[in-house]
PyMOL CGO cylinders between C-alpha atoms (Angstrom):
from pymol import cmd
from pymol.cgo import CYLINDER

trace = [
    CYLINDER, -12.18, -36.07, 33.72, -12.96, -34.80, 30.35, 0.3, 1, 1, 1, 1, 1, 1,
    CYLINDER, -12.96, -34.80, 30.35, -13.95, -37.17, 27.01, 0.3, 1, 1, 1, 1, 1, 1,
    CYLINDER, -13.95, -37.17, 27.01, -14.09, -36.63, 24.16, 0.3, 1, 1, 1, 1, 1, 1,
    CYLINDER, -14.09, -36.63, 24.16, -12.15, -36.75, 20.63, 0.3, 1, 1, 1, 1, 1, 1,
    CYLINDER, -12.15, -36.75, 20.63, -10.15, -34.14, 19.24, 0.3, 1, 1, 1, 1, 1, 1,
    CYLINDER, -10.15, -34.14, 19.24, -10.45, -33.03, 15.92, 0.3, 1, 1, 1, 1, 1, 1,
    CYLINDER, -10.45, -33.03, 15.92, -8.48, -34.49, 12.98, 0.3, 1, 1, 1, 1, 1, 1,
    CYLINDER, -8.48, -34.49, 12.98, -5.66, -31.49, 11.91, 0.3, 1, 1, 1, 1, 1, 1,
    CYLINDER, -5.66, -31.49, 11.91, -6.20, -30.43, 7.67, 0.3, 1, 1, 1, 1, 1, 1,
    CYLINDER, -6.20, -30.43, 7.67, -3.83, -32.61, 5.88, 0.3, 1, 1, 1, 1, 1, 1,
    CYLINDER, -3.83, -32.61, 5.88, -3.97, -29.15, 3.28, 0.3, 1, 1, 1, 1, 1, 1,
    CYLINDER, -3.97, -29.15, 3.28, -5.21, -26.07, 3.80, 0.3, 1, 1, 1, 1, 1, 1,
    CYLINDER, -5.21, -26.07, 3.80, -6.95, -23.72, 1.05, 0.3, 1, 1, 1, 1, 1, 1,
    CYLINDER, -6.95, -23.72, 1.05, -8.37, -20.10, 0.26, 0.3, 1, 1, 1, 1, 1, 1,
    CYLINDER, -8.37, -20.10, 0.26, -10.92, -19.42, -2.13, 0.3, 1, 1, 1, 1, 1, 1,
    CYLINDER, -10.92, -19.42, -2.13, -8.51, -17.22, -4.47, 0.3, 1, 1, 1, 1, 1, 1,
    CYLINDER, -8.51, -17.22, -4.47, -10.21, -14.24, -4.21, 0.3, 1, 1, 1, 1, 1, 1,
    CYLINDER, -10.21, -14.24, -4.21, -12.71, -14.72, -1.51, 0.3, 1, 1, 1, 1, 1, 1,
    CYLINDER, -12.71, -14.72, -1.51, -14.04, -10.74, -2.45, 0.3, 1, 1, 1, 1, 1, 1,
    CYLINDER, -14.04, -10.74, -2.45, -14.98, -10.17, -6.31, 0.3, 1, 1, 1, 1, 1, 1,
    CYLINDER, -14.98, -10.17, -6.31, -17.10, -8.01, -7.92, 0.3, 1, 1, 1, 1, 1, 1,
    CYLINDER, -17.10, -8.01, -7.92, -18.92, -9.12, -10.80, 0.3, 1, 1, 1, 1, 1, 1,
    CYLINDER, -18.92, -9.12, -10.80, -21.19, -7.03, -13.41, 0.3, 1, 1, 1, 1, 1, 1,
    CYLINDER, -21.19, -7.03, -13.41, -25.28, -8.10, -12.95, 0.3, 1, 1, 1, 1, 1, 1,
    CYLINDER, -25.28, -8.10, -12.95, -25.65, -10.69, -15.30, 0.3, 1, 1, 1, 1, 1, 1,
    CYLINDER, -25.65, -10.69, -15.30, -22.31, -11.36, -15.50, 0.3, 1, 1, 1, 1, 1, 1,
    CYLINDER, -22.31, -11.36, -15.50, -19.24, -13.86, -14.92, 0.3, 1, 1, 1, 1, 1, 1,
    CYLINDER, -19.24, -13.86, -14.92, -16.70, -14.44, -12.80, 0.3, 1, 1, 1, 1, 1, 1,
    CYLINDER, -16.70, -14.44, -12.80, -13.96, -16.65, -11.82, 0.3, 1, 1, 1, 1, 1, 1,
    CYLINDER, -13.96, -16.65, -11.82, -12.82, -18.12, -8.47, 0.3, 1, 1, 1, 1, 1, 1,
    CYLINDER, -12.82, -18.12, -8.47, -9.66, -19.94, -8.72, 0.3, 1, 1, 1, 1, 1, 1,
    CYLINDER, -9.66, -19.94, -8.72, -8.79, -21.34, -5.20, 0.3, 1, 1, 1, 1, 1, 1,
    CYLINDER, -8.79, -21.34, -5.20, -5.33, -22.87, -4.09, 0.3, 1, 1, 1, 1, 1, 1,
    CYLINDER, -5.33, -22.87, -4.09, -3.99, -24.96, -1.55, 0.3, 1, 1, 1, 1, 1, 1,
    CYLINDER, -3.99, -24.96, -1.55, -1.37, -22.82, 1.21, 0.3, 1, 1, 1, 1, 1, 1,
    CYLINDER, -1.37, -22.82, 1.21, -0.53, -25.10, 3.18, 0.3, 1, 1, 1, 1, 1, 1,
    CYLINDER, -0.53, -25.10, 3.18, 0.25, -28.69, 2.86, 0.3, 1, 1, 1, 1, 1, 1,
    CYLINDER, 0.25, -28.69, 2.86, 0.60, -31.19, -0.29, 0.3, 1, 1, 1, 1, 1, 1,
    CYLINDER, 0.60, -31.19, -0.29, -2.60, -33.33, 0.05, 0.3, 1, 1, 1, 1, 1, 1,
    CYLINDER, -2.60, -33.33, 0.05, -4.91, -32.59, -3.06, 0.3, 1, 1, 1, 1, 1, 1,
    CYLINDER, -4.91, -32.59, -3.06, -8.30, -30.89, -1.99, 0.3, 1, 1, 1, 1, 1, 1,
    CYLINDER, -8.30, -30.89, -1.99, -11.51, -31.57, -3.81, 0.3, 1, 1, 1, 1, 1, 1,
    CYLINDER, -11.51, -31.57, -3.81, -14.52, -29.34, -3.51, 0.3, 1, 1, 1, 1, 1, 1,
    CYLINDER, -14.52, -29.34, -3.51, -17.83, -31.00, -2.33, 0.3, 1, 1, 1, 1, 1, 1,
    CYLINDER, -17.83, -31.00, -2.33, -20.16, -27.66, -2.70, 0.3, 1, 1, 1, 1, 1, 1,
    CYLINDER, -20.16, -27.66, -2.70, -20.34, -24.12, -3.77, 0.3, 1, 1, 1, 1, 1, 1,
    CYLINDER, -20.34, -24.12, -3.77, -23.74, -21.90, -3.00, 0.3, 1, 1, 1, 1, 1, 1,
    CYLINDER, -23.74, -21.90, -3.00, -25.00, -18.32, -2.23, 0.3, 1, 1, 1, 1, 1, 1,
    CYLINDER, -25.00, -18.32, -2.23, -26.63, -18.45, 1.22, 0.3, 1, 1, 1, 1, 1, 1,
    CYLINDER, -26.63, -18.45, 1.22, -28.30, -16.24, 3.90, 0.3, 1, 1, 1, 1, 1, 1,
    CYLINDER, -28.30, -16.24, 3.90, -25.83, -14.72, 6.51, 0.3, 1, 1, 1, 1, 1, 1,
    CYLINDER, -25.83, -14.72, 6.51, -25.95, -11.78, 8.85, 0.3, 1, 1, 1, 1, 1, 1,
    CYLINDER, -25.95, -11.78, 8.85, -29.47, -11.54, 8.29, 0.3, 1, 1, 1, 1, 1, 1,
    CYLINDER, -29.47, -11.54, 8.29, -28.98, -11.26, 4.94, 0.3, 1, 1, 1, 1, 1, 1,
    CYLINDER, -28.98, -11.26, 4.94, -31.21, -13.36, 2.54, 0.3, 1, 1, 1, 1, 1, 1,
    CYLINDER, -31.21, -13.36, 2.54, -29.21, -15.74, -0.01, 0.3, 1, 1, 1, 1, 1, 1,
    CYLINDER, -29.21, -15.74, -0.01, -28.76, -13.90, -3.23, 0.3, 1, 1, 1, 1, 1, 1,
    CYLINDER, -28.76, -13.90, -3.23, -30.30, -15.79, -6.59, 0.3, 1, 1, 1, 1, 1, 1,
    CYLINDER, -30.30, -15.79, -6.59, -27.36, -16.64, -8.97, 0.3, 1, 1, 1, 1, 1, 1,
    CYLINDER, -27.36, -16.64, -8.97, -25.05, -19.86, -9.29, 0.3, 1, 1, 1, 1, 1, 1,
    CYLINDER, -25.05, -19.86, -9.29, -21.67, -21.10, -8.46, 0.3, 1, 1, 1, 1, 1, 1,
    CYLINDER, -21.67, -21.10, -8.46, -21.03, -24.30, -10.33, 0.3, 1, 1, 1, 1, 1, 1,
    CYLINDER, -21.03, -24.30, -10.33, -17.63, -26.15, -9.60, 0.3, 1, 1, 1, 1, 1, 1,
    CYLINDER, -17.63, -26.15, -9.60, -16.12, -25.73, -13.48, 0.3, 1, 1, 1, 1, 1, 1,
    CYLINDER, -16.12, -25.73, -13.48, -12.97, -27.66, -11.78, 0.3, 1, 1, 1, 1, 1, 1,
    CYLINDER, -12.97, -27.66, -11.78, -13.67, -29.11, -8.00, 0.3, 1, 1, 1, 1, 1, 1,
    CYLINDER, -13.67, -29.11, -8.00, -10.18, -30.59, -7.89, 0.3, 1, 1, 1, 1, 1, 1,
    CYLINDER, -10.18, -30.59, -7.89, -7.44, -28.69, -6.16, 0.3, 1, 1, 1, 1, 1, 1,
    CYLINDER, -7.44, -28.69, -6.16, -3.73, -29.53, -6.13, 0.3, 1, 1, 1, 1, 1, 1,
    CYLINDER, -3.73, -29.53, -6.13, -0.60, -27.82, -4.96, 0.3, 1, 1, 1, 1, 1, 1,
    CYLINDER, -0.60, -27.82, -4.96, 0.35, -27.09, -8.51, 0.3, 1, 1, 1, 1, 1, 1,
    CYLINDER, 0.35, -27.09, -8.51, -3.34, -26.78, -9.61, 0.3, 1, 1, 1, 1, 1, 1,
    CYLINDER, -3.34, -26.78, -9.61, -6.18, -24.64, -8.22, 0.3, 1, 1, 1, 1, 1, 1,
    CYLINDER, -6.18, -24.64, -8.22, -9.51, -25.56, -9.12, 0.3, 1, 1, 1, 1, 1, 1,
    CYLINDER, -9.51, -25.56, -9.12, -12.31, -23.55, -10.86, 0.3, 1, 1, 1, 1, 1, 1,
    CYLINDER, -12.31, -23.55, -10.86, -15.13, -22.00, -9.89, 0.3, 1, 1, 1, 1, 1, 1,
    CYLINDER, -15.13, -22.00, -9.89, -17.68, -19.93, -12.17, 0.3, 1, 1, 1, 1, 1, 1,
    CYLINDER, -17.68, -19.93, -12.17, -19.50, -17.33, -10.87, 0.3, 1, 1, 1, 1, 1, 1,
    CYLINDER, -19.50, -17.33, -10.87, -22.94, -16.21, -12.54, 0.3, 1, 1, 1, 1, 1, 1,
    CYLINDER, -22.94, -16.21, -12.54, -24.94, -13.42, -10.18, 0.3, 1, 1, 1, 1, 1, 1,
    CYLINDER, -24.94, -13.42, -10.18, -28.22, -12.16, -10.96, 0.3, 1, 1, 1, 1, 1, 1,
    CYLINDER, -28.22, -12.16, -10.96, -29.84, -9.65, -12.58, 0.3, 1, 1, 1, 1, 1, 1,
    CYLINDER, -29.84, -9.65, -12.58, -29.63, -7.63, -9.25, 0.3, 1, 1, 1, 1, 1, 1,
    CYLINDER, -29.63, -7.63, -9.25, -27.37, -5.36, -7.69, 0.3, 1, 1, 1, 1, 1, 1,
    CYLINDER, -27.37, -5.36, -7.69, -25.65, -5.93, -4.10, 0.3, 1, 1, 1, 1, 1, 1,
    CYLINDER, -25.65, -5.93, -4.10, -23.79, -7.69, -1.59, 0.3, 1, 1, 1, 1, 1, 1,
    CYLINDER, -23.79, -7.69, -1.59, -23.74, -11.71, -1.87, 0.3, 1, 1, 1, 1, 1, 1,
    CYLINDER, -23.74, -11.71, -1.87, -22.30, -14.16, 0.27, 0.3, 1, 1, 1, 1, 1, 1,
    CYLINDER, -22.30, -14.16, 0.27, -20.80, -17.20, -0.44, 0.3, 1, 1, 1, 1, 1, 1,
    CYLINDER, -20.80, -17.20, -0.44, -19.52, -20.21, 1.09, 0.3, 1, 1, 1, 1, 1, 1,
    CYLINDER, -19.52, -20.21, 1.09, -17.46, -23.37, -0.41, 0.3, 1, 1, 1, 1, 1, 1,
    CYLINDER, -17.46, -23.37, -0.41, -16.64, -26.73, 0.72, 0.3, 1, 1, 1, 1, 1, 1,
    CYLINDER, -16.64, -26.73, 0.72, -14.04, -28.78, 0.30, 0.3, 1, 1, 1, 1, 1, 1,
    CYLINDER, -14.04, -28.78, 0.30, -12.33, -32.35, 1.63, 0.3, 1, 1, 1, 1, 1, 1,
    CYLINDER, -12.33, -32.35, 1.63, -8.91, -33.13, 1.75, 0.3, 1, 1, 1, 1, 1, 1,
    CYLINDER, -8.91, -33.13, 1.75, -9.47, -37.08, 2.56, 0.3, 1, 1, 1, 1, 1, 1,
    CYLINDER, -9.47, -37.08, 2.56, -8.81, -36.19, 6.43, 0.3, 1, 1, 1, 1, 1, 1,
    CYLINDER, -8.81, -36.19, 6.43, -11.18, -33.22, 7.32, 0.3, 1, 1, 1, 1, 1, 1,
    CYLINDER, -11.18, -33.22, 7.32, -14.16, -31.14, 5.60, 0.3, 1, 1, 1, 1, 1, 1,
    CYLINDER, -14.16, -31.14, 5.60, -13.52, -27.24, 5.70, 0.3, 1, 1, 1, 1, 1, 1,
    CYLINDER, -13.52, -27.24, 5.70, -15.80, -24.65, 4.60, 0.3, 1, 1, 1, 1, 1, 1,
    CYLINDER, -15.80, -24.65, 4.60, -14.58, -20.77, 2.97, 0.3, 1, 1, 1, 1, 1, 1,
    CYLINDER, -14.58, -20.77, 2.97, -16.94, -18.04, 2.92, 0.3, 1, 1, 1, 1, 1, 1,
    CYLINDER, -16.94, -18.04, 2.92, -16.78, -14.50, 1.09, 0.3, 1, 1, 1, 1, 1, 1,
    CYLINDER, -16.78, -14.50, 1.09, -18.35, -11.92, -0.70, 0.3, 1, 1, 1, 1, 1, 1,
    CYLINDER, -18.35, -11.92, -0.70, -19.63, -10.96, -3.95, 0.3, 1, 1, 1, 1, 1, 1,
    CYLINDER, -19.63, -10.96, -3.95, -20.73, -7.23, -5.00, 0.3, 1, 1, 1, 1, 1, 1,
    CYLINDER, -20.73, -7.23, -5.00, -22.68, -7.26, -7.63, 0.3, 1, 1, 1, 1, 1, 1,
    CYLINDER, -22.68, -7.26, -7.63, -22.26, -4.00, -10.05, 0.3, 1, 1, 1, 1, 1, 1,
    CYLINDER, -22.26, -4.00, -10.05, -24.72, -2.62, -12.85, 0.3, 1, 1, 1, 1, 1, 1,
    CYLINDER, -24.72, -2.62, -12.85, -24.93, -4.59, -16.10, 0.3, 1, 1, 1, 1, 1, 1,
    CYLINDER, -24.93, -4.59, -16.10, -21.51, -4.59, -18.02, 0.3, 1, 1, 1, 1, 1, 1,
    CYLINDER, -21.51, -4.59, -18.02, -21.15, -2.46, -21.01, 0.3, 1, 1, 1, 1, 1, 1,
    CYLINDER, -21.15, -2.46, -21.01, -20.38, -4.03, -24.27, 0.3, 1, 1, 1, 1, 1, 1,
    CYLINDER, -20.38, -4.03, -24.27, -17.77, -3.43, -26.71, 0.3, 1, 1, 1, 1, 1, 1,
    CYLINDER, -17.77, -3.43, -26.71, -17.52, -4.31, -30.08, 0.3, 1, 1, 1, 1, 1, 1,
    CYLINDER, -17.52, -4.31, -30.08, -15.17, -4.48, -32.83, 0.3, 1, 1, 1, 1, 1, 1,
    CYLINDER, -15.17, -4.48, -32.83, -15.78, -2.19, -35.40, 0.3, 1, 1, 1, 1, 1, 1,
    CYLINDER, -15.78, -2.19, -35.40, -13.19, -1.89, -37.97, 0.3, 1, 1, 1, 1, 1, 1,
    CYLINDER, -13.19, -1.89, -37.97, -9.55, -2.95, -38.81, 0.3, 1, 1, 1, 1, 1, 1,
    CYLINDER, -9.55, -2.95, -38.81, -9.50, -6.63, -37.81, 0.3, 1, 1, 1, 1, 1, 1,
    CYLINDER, -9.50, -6.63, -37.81, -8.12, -9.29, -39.94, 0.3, 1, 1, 1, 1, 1, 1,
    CYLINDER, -8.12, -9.29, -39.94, -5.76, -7.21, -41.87, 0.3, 1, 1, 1, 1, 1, 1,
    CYLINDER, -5.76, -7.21, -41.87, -2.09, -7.92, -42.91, 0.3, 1, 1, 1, 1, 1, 1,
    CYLINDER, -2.09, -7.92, -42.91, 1.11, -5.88, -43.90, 0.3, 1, 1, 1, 1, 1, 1,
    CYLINDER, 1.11, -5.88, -43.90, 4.56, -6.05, -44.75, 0.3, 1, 1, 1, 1, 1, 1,
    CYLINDER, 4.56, -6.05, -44.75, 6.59, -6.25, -41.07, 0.3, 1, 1, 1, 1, 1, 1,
    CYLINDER, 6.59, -6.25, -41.07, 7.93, -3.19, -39.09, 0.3, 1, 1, 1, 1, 1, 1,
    CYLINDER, 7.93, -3.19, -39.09, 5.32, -1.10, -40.84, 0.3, 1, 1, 1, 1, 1, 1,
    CYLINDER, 5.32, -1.10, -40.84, 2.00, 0.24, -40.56, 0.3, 1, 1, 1, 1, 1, 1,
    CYLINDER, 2.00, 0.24, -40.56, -1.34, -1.66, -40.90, 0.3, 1, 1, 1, 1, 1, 1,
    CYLINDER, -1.34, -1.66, -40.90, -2.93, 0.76, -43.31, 0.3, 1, 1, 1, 1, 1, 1,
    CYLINDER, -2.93, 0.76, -43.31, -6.34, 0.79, -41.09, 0.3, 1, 1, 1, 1, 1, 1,
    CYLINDER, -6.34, 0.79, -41.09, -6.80, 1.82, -37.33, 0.3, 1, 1, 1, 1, 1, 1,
    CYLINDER, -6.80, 1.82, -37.33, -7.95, -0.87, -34.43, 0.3, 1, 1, 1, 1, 1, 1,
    CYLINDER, -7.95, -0.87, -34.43, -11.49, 0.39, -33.65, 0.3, 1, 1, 1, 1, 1, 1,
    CYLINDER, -11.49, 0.39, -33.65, -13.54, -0.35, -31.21, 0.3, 1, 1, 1, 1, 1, 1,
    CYLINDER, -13.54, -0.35, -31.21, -17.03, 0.92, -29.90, 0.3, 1, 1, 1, 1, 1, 1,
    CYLINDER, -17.03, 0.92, -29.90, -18.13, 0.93, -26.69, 0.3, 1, 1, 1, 1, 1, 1,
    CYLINDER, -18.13, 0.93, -26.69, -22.13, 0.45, -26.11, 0.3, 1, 1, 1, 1, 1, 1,
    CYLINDER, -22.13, 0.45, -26.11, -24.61, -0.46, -24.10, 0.3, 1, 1, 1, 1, 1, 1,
    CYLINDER, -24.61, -0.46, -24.10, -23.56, 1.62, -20.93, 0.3, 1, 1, 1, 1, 1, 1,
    CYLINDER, -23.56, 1.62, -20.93, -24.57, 1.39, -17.67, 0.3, 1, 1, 1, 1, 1, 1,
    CYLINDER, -24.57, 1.39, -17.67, -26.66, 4.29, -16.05, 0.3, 1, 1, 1, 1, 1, 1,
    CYLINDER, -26.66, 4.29, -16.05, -24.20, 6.25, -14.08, 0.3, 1, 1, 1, 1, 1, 1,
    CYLINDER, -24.20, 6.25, -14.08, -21.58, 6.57, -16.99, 0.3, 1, 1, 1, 1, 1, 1,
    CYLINDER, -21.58, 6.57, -16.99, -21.58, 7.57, -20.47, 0.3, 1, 1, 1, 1, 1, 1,
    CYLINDER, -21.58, 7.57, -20.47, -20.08, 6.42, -23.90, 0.3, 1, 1, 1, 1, 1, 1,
    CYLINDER, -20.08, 6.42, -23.90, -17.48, 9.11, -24.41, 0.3, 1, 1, 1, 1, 1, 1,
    CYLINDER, -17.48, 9.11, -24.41, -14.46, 9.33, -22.30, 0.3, 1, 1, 1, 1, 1, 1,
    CYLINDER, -14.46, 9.33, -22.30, -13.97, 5.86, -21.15, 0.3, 1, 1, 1, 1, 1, 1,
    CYLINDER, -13.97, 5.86, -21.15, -10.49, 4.37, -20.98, 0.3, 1, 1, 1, 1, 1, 1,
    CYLINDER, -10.49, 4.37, -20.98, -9.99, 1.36, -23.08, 0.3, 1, 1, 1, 1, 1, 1,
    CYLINDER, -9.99, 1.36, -23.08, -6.96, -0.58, -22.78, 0.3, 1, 1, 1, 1, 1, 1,
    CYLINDER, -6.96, -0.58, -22.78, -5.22, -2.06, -26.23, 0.3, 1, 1, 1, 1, 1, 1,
    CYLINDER, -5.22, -2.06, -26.23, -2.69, -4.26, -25.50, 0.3, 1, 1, 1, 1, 1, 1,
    CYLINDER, -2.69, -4.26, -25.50, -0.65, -6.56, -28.78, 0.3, 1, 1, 1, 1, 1, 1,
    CYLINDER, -0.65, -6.56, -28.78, 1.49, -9.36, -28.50, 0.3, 1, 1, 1, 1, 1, 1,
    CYLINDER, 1.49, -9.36, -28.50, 3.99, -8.29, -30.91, 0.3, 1, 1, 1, 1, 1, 1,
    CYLINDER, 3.99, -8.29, -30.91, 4.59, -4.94, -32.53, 0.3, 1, 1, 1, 1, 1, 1,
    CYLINDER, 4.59, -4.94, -32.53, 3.78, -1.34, -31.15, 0.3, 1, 1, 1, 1, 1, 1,
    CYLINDER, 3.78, -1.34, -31.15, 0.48, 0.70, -30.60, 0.3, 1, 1, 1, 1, 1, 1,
    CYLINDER, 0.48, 0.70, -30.60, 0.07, 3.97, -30.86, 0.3, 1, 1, 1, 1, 1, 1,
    CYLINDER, 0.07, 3.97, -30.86, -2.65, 6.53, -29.88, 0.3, 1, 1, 1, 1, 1, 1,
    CYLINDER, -2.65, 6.53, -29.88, -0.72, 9.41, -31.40, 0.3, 1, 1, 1, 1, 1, 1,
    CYLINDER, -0.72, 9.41, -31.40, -0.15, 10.81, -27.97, 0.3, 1, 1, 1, 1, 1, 1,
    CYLINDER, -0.15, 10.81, -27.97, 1.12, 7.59, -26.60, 0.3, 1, 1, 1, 1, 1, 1,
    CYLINDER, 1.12, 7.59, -26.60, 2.56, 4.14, -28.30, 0.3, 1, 1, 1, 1, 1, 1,
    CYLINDER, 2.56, 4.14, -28.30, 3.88, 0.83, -27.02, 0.3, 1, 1, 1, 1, 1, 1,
    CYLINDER, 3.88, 0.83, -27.02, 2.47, -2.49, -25.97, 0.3, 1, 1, 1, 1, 1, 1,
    CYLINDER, 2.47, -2.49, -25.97, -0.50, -1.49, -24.45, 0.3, 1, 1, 1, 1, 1, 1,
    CYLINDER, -0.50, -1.49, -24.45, -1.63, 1.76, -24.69, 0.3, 1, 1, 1, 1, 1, 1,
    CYLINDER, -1.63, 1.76, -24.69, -5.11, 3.31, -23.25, 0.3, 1, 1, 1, 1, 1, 1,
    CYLINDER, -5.11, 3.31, -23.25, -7.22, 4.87, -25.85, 0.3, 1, 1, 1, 1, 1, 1,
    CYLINDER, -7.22, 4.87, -25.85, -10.07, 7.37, -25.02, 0.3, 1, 1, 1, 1, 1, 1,
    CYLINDER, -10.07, 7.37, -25.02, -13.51, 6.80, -26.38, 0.3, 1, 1, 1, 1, 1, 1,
    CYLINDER, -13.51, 6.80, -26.38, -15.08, 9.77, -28.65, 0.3, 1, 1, 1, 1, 1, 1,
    CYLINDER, -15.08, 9.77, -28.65, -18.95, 10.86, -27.63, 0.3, 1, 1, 1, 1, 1, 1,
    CYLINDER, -18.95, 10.86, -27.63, -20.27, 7.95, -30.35, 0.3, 1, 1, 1, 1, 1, 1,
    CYLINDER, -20.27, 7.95, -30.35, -18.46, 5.36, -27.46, 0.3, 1, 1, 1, 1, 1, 1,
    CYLINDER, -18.46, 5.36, -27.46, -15.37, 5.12, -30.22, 0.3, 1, 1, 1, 1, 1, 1,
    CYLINDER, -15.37, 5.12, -30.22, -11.61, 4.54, -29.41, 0.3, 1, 1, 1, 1, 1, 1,
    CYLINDER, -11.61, 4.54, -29.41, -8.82, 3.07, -31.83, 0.3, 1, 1, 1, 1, 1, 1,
    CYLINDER, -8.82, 3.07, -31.83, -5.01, 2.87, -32.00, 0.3, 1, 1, 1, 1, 1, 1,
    CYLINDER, -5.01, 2.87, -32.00, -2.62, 2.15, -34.79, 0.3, 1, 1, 1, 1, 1, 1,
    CYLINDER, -2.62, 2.15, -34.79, -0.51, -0.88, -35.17, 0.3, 1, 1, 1, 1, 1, 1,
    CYLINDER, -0.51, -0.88, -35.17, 3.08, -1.42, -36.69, 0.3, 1, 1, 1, 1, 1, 1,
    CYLINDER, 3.08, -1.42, -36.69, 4.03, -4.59, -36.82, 0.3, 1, 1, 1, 1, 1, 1,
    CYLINDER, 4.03, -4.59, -36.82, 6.60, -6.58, -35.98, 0.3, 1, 1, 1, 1, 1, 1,
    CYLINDER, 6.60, -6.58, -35.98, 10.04, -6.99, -38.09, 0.3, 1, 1, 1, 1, 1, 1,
    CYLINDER, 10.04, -6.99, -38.09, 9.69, -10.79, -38.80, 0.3, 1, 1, 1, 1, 1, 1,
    CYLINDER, 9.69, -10.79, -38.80, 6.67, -12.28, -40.17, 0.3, 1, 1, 1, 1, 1, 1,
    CYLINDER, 6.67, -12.28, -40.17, 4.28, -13.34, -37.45, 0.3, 1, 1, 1, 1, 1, 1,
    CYLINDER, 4.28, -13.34, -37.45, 0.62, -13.63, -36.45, 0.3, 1, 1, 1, 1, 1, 1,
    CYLINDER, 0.62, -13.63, -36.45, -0.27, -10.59, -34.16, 0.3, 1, 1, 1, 1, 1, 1,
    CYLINDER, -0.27, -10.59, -34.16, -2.98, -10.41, -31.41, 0.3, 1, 1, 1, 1, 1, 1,
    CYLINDER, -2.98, -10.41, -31.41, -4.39, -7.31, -30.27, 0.3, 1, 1, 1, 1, 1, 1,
    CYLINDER, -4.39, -7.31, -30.27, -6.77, -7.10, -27.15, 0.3, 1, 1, 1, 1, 1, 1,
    CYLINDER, -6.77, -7.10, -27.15, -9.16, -4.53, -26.13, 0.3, 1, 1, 1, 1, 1, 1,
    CYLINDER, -9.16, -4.53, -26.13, -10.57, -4.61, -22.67, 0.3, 1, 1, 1, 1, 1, 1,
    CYLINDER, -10.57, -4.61, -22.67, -12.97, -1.60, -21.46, 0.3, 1, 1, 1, 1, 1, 1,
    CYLINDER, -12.97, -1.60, -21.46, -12.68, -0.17, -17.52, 0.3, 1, 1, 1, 1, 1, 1,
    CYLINDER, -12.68, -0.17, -17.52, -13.67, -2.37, -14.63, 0.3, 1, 1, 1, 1, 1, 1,
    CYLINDER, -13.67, -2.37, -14.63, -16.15, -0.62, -14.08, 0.3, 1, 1, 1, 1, 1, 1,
    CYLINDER, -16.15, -0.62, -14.08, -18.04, -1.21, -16.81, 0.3, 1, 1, 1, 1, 1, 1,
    CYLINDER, -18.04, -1.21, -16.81, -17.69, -4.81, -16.76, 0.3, 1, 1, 1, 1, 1, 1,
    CYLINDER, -17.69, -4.81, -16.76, -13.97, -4.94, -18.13, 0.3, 1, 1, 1, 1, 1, 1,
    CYLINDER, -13.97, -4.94, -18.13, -15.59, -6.46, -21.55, 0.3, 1, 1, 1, 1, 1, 1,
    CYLINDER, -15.59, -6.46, -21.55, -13.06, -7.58, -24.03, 0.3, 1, 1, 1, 1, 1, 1,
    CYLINDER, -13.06, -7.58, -24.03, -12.45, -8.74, -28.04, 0.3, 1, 1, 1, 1, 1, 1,
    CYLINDER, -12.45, -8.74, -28.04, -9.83, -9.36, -30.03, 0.3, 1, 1, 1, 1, 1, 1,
    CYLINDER, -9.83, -9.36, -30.03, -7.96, -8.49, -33.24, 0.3, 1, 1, 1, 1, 1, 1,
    CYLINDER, -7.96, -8.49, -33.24, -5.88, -10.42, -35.59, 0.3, 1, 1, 1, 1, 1, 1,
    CYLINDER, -5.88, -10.42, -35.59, -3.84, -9.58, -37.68, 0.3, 1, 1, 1, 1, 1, 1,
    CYLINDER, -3.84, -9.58, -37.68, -0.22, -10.65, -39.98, 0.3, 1, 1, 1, 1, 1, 1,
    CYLINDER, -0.22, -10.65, -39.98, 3.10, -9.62, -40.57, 0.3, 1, 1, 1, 1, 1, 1,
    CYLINDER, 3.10, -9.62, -40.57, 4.34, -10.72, -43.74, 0.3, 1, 1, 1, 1, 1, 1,
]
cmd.load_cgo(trace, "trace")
């Protein structure tokens, strides 16, 4: 005869939402883990880098921005790797009231992100459904060894009104940096007065950096 107890079932079950990201050295990241199974809210008890597969436990944090899960909520977890470069696991905990589970994964940890700048044409306005009289310029700086300044894609994207990189327009449009790390579009703005937002995110790669523009239709 055989004792024993068997294990209480998950009243919810959850993944860590992505459980493989990579993150720039020195940079941030976001874990965002939801519930798949199951209505019982989750909350997280732990988050840490640790040793596994021989590997030694990277230095770095995970701090639990938002522990709580829910089926209509995830929770929040940022990530902030070192200074160096390579493979990082991870593991989370979590209790749902019933049981305690535990969700590993990885983090790759790139070269230092880039960092891009705004450099001219922000906080202009113009009459709607034309032309803001000055380009959206960016610069791109601070590269990564492995890459260079000129030729990277940057992505433009508005929330009203068109772009244009006189070779291509509409809501988002990729720009090409000059050898000085330099890339801009045009705007024409919407027909009805408004307050338009333009965003400018450089390649993953290079640590997918971002800013913003505003700008008015009168």
């Amino acid at each position: 005869m055989v004792s024993g107890t068997q294990p209480s079932k998950p009243a919810a079950e959850w993944y860590l939402n992505p459980d493989d990201l990579m993150i720039p050295a020195s940079g941030t990241g976001i874990l965002n883990p939801r519930i798949i199974s199951g209505t019982t809210p989750v909350t997280l008890t732990s988050a840490v880098f640790d040793a596994f597969e021989g590997a030694t436990a990277c230095a770095g944090s995970l701090t639990l921005t938002n522990p709580a899960i829910t089926p209509a909520t995830p929770a929040t977890i940022t990530v902030n790797p070192a200074s160096t470069t390579g493979f990082c696991h991870y593991t989370v905990t979590g209790n749902d009231g019933t049981t305690t589970q535990t969700e590993g994964g990885w983090i790759v940890v790139g070269k230092s992100a880039a960092s891009l700048t705004l450099q001219s044409g922000n906080n202009q306005s113009g009459s709607a459904g034309a032309a803001l009289a000055q380009p959206l310029t960016v610069t791109l700086s601070s590269v990564p060894s492995g890459f260079t300044a000129g030729a990277a894609g940057i992505l433009f994207t508005t929330s009203a009104g068109t772009l244009s990189t006189g070779s291509a327009s509409g809501t988002s449009v990729i720009a090409q940096t000059n050898a000085s790390g330099l890339a801009s579009v045009t705007l024409t703005l919407p027909s009805s007065e408004q307050a338009v937002t333009v965003t400018a995110q450089d390649q993953f790669a290079l640590g997918a950096a971002s800013v913003t523009f505003t700008e008015t239709a009168n």
